[in-house]
C-alpha positions as CSV (number, residue, x, y, z in Angstrom):
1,X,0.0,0.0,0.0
2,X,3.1,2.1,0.6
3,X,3.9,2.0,-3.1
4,X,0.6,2.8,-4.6
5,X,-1.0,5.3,-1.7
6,X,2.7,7.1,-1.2
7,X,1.9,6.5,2.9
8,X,2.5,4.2,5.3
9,X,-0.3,2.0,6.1
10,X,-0.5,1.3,10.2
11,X,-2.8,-1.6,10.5
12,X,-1.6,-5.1,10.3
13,X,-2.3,-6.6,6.6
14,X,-5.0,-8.8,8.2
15,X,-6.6,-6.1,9.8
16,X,-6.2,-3.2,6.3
17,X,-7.7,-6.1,4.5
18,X,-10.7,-6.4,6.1
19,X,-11.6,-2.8,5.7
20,X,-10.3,-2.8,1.5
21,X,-11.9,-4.6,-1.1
22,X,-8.3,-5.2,-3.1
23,X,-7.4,-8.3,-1.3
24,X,-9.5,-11.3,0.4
25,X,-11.6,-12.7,-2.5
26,X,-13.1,-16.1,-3.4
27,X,-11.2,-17.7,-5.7
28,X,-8.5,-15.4,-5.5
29,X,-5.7,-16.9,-3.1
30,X,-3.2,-15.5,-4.9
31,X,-4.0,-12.3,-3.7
32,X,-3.8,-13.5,-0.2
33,X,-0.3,-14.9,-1.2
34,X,1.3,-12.1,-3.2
35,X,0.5,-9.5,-0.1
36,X,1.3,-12.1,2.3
37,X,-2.1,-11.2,4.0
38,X,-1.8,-13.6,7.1
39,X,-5.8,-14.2,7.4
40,X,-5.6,-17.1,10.5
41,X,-3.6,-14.5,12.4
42,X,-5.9,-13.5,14.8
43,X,-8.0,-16.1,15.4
44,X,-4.5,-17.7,16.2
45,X,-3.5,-14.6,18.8
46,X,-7.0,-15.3,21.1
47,X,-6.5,-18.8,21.0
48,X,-2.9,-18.0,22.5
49,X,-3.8,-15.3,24.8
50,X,-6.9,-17.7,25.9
51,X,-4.2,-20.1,26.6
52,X,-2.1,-17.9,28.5
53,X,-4.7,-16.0,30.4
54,X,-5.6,-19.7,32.1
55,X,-1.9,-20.5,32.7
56,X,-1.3,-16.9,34.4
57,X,-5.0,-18.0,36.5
58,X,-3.4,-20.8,37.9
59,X,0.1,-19.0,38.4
60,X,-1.8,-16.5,40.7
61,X,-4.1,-18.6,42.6
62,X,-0.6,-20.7,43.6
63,X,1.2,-17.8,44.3
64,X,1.8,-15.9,47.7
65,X,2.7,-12.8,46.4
66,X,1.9,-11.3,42.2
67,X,3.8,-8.8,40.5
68,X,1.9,-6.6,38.6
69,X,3.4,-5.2,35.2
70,X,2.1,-2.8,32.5
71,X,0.8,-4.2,29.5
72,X,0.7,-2.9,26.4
73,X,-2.7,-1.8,26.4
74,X,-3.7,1.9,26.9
75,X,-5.9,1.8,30.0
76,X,-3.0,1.8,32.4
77,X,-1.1,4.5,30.2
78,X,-3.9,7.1,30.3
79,X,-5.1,6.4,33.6
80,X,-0.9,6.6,35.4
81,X,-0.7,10.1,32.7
82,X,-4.3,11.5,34.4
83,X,-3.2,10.6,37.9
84,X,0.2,11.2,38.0
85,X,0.2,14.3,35.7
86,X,2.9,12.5,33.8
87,X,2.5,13.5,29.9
88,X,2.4,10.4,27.8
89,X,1.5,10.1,24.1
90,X,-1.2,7.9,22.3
91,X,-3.1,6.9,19.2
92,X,-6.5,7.4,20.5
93,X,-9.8,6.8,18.6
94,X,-11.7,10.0,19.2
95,X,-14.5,12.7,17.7
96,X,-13.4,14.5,15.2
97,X,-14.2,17.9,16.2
98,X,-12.1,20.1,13.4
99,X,-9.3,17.8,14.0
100,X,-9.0,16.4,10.2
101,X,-10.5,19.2,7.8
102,X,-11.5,17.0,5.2
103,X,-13.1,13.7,7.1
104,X,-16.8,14.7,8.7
105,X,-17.3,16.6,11.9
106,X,-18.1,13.5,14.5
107,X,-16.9,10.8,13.2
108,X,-14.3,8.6,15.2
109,X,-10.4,9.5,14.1
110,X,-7.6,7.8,15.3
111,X,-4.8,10.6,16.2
112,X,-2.1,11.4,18.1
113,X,-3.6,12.6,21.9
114,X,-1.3,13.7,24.5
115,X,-3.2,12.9,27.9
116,X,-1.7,14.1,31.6
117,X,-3.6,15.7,34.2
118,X,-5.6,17.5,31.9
119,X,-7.4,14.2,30.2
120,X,-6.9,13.2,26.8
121,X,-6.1,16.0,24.6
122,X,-6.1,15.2,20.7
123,X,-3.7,16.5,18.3
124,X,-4.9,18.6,15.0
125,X,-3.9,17.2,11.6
126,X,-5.0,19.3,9.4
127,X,-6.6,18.2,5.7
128,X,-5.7,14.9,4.3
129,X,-4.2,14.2,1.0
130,X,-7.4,13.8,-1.0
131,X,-6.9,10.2,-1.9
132,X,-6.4,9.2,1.8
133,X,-9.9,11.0,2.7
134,X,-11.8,9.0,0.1
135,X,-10.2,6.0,1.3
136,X,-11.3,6.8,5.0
137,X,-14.5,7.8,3.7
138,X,-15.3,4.5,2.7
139,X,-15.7,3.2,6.2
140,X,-16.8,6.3,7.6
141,X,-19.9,5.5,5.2
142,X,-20.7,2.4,6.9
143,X,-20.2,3.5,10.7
144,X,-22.6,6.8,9.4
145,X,-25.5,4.2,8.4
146,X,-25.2,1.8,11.2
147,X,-25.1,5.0,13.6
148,X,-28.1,6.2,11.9
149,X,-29.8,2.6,12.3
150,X,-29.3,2.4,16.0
151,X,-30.3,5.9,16.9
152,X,-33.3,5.7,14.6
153,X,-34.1,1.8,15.2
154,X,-34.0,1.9,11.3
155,X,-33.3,-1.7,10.4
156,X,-33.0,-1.3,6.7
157,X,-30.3,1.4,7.5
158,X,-28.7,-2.4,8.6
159,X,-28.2,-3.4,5.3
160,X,-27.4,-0.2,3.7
161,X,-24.3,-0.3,5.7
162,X,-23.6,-3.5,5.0
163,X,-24.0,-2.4,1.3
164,X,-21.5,0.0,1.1
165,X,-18.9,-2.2,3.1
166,X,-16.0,-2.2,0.7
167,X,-15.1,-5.5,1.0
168,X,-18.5,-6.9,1.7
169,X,-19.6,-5.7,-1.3
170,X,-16.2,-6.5,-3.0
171,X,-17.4,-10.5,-2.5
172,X,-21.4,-10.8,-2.3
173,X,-24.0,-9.2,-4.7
174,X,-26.8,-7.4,-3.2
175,X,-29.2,-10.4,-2.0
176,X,-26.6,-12.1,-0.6
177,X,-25.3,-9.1,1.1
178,X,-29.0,-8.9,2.5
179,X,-29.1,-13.0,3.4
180,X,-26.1,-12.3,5.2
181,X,-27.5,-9.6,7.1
182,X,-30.3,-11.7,8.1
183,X,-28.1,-14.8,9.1
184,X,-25.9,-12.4,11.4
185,X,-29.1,-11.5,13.0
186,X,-30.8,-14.4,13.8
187,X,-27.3,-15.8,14.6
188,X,-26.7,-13.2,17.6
189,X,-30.5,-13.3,18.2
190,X,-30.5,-11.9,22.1
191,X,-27.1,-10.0,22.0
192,X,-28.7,-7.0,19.4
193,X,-32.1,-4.2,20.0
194,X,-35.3,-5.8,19.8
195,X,-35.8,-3.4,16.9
196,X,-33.9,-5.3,14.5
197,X,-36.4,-8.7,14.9
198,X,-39.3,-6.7,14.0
C-alpha cells in the first residue's frame, strides 16, 4: 500500500484487509499470497492469549505474592498520565471535532492525543491528502448508516451499511449481502435491540 498510496499503512495486513476490497476474494488466493495477508492471524492470537490468560490464572491462585506489570494496552497508560500528571503520548480513537478538515465533523479519528492531568487532549492534523480522505470515507460510510440505524431503530439502514462495506460488497451481490444480514441477526439473536427482529 506504501507503493501505490505514497503513505505508510499502520494496520496489520490482516486487519487493512478487512476494511479494503483489493485483497481477500473467493477464488482469488493469490492475492492473499502475493501481499502475504496472514488471514488465521488472529484467530490464532485469542487462542494464545486464551491459553495464556488460564496459565497466568493458575500461576496466581498458587502464588503468595503477584507482580503486577504494565501491558501494552492503553488503559493503564492514560489512567498513570491522568493521575500522576505525567504526559504520555497515544493513538486514540476519538470525535473528530475540526481535527482532520476533510473527514466529517463526528466521526471517530484515530490521532495522536497527549493525555496528563488534563485528560486526553487530541492533536490537530489538518486536511488529508485527498486520496487518503476517500479511502477513509469508505468506512466512515458504513459507521454513518449503522449510527443512523441504532439511533433511529431503522433496520434497513442495517443493510445499507452492509451495502457500502467495501469488502463486503467486494465479495457478495446485493441479496446475498441482504441473506447475510439476516443470518448475522438471527445468529446473535438476544445480544442485538429488539428493533432489528421486527
Amino acid at each position: 500500500m506504501f507503493k501505490k498510496l505514497g503513505y505508510f499503512v499502520t494496520e496489520s495486513s490482516e486487519h487493512f484487509a478487512e476494511y479494503t476490497p483489493w485483497f481477500i476474494k473467493p477464488g482469488r488466493e493469490d492475492l492473499i499470497e502475493r501481499y502475504k495477508v496472514p488471514l488465521d492471524e488472529y484467530p490464532k492470537r485469542c487462542v494464545e492469549q486464551l491459553a495464556n490468560w488460564h496459565k497466568e490464572l493458575e500461576e496466581y491462585k498458587k502464588a503468595s505474592r503477584i507482580d503486577i506489570k504494565p501491558s501494552r494496552e492503553y488503559a493503564s497508560t492514560i489512567m498513570n498520565a491522568i493521575w500522576t500528571g505525567e504526559p504520555s503520548v497515544i493513538y486514540g480513537n476519538v470525535r473528530n471535532d475540526g481535527l482532520i478538515d476533510n473527514l466529517p465533523q463526528g466521526c471517530c479519528v484515530e490521532v495522536a492525543c497527549l493525555v496528563d492531568a488534563n485528560g486526553i487532549q487530541p492533536t490537530k492534523v489538518g486536511t488529508l491528502p485527498s486520496h487518503l480522505a476517500a479511502l477513509m470515507q469508505t468506512n466512515i460510510n458504513v459507521q454513518t448508516l449503522l449510527t443512523e440505524a441504532i439511533l433511529t431503530e431503522n433496520r434497513d439502514r442495517v443493510y445499507h451499511a452492509a451495502m457500502m462495506d467495501p469488502h463486503t460488497a467486494a465479495v457478495l451481490g446485493i441479496d446475498e449481502i441482504y441473506a447475510l444480514v439476516d443470518d448475522l441477526i438471527a445468529a446473535h439473536g438476544d445480544w442485538l435491540p429488539g428493533w432489528l427482529h421486527r
